[in-house]
C-alpha positions as CSV (number, residue, x, y, z in Angstrom):
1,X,0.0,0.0,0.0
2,X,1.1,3.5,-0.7
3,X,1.5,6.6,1.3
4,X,-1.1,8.0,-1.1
5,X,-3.5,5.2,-0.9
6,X,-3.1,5.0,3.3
7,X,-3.5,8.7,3.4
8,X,-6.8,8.6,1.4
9,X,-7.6,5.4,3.3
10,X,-7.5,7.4,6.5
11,X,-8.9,10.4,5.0
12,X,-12.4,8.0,4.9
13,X,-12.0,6.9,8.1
14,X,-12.1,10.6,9.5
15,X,-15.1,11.4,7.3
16,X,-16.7,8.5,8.1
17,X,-15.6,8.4,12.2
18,X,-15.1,12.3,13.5
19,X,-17.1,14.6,11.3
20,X,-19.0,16.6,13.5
21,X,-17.5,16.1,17.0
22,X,-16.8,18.5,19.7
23,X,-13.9,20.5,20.2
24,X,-12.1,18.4,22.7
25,X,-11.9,15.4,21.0
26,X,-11.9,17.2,17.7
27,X,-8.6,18.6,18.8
28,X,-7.4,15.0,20.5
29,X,-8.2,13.6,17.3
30,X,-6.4,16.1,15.4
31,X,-3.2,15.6,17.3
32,X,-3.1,12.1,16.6
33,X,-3.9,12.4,13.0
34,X,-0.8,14.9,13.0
35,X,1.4,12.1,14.6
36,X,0.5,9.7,12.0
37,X,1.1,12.3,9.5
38,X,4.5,12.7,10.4
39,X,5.3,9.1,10.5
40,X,4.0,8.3,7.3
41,X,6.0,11.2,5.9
42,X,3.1,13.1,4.8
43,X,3.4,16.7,3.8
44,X,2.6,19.5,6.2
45,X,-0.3,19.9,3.5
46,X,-1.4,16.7,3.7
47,X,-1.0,16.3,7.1
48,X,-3.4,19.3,7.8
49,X,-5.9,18.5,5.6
50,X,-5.8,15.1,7.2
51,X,-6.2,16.5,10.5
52,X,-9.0,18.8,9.7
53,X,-7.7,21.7,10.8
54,X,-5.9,24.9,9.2
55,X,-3.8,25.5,12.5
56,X,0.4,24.5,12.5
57,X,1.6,21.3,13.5
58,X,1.7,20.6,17.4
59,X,5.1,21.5,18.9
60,X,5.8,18.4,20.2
61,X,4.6,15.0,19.1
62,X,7.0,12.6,20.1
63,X,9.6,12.5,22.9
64,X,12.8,10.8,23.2
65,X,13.6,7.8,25.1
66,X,16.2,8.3,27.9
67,X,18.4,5.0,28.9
68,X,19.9,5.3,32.5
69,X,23.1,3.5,31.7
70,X,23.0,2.4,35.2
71,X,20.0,0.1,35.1
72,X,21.5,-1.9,31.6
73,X,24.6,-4.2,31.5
74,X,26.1,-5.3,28.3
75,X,28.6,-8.6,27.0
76,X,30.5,-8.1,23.8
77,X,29.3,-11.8,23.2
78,X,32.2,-14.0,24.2
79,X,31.5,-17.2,25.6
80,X,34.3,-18.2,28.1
81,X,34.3,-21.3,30.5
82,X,31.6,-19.6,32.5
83,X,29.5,-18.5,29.9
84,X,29.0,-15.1,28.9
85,X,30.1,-11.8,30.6
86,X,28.1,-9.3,31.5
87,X,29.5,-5.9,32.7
88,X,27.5,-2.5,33.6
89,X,27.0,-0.1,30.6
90,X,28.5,3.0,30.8
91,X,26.8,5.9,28.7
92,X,29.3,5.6,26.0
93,X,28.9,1.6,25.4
94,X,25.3,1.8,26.4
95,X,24.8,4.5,23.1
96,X,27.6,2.7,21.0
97,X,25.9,-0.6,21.6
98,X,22.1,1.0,20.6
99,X,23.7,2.5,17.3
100,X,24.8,-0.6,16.3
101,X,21.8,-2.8,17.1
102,X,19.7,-0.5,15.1
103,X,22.3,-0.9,12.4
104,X,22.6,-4.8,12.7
105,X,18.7,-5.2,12.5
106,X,17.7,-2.9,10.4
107,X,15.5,-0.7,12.8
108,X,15.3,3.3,14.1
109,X,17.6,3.7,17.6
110,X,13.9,4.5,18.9
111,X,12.4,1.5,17.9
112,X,15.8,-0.1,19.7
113,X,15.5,2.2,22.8
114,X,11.4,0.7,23.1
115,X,12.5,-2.3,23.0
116,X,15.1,-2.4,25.8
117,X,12.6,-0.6,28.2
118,X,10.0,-3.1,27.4
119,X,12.6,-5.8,29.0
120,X,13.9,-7.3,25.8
121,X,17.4,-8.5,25.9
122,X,18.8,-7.0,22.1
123,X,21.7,-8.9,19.8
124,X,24.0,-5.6,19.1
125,X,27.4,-7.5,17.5
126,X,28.8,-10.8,16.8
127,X,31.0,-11.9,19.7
128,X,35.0,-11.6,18.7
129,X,35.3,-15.5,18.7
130,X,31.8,-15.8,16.6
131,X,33.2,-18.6,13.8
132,X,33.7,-21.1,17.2
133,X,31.3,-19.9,19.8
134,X,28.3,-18.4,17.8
135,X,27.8,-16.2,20.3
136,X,26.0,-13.0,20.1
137,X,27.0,-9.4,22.2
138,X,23.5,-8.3,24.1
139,X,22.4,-5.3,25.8
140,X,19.7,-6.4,28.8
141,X,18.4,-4.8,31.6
142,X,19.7,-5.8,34.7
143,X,18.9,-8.5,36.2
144,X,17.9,-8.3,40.1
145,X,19.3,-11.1,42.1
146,X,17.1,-13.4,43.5
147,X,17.2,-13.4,48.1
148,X,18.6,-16.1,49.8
149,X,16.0,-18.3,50.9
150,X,16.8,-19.6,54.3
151,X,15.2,-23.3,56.3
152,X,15.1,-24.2,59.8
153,X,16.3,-27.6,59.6
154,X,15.8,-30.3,62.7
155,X,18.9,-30.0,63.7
156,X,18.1,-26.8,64.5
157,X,20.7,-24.5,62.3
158,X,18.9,-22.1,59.2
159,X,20.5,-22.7,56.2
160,X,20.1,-21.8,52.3
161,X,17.0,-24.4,50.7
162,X,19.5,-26.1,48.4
163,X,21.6,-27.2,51.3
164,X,19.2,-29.0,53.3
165,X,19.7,-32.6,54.0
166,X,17.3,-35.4,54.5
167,X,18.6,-37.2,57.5
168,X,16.5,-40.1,59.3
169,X,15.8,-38.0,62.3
170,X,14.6,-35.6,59.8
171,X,16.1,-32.5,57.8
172,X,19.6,-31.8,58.8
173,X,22.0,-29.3,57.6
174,X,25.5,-30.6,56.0
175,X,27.6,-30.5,58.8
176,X,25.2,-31.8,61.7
177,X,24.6,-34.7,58.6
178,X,28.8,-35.0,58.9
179,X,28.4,-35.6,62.3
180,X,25.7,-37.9,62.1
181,X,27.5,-40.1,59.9
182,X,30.7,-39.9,61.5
């Protein structure tokens, strides 16, 4: 579909939809038919006629998307014996690593930006040892680590679920189970 053919298409919709409607959501309407405008490229022209109205563009329409370099942490990819690597982004990575993941999929830094607040984890390069590992370089948010969850055992002592042991007295903790078995 064209931007002529959409344009008209919406032009029928507004005929059909919003003729005759008051001035506040005349004027709601009319600032969303100006957004759309501008991101299908339209012409100020076009755009106005679109919107109804013979008044200018609103000011603003759309507002930028702010990263806090502090709440992101990025790997460059490389799978070592522990896996990747995460480190915290520092405003410079965190903007080099956006540029290039718009680049690498073929998508506006906005569109890029939306995504990482939304909680997606985004492929930005090819890890430096990519013909062996495959591995991928990712910008994510970061991740919150997950409390300690402590059980009173039997024997008495609190210690981490995964450490509990099943004794035949009951639950024991690894080194009242040592002495048990001693």
């Amino acid at each position: 579909m064209t931007t002529q053919e959409i344009f008209e298409k919406l032009m029928e919709y507004r005929e059909e939809q919003f003729l005759g409607m008051d001035g506040d959501s005349d004027g709601l309407f009319n600032s969303t038919m100006w957004d759309i405008a501008r991101l299908l490229g339209l012409s100020d022209d076009q755009a106005a006629q679109l919107a109804g109205d013979n008044n200018e563009a609103p000011a603003v329409t759309v507002t930028e998307i702010i990263l806090n370099p502090a709440e992101y942490e990025i790997t460059d990819g490389y799978v070592g014996r522990f896996g990747k690597t995460y480190k915290p982004a520092t405003a410079e990575t965190l903007v080099a690593a956006v540029a290039a993941a718009a680049q690498r999929s073929n998508q506006t830094e906005a569109a890029i930006k939306n995504m990482l607040v939304a909680g997606m984890a985004v492929e930005w390069c090819d890890s430096p040892n990519h013909y062996y590992d495959h591995g991928k370089g990712v910008i994510r948010y970061k991740r919150t680590p997950q409390p300690v969850q402590l059980v009173k055992c039997s024997c008495g002592h609190s210690v981490e679920k995964s450490q509990v042991m099943s004794a035949s007295m009951g639950t024991s903790c690894s080194d009242c189970y040592d002495r048990m078995s001693a």
